[in-house]
N, C-alpha and C positions, 0 to 999 in steps of 0.2 A: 592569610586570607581573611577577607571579611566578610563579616555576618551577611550581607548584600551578597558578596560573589557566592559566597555557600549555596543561599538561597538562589542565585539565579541557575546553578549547574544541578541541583537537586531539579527545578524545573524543565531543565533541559532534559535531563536524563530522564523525567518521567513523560515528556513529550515522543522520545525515542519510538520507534516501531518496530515489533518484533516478526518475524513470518508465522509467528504462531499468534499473531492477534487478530480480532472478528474484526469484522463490519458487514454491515450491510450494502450489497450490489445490486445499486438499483434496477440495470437492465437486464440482471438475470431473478431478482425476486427472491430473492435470501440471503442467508449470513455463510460469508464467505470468508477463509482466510485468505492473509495478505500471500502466504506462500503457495494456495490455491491459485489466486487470481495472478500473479507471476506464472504458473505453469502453465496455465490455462493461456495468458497471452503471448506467451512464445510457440506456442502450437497453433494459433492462430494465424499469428502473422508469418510462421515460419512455411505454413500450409498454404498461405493468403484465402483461408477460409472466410470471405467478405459476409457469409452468413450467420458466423459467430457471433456471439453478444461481446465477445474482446476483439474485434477488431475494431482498432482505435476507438476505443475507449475512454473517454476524459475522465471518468473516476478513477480505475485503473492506471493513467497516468499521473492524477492527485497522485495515488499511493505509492507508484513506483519512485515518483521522486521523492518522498519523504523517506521512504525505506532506505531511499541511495544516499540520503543527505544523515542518516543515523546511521 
């Protein structure tokens, strides 16, 4: 391997997302974890609770896909 590919799978792997990392959720107004805001949206949509702050979601689908894609 070379020093380049080193370098690019170190930044991969620190791009990664864990269920136990923060962020901030904007339409609920705090820091939430990614494995929060997964549970939270499958009880949403599971209930089709349309008054929930995760029903469809676009932040929450940012992250789900990242989560799916690590």
């Amino acid at each position: 391997m070379t020093l380049l590919e080193i370098q690019q799978l170190r930044k991969e792997r620190a791009e990664r997302i864990s269920p136990a990392h923060e962020f901030y959720c904007r339409p609920r107004r705090r820091k939430l974890t990614i494995q929060r805001c997964l549970d939270d949206y499958v009880d949403a949509n599971a209930f089709e609770d349309r008054r929930s702050a995760c029903w469809r979601c676009p932040q929450g689908c940012n992250n789900r896909t990242q989560y799916a894609e690590g």
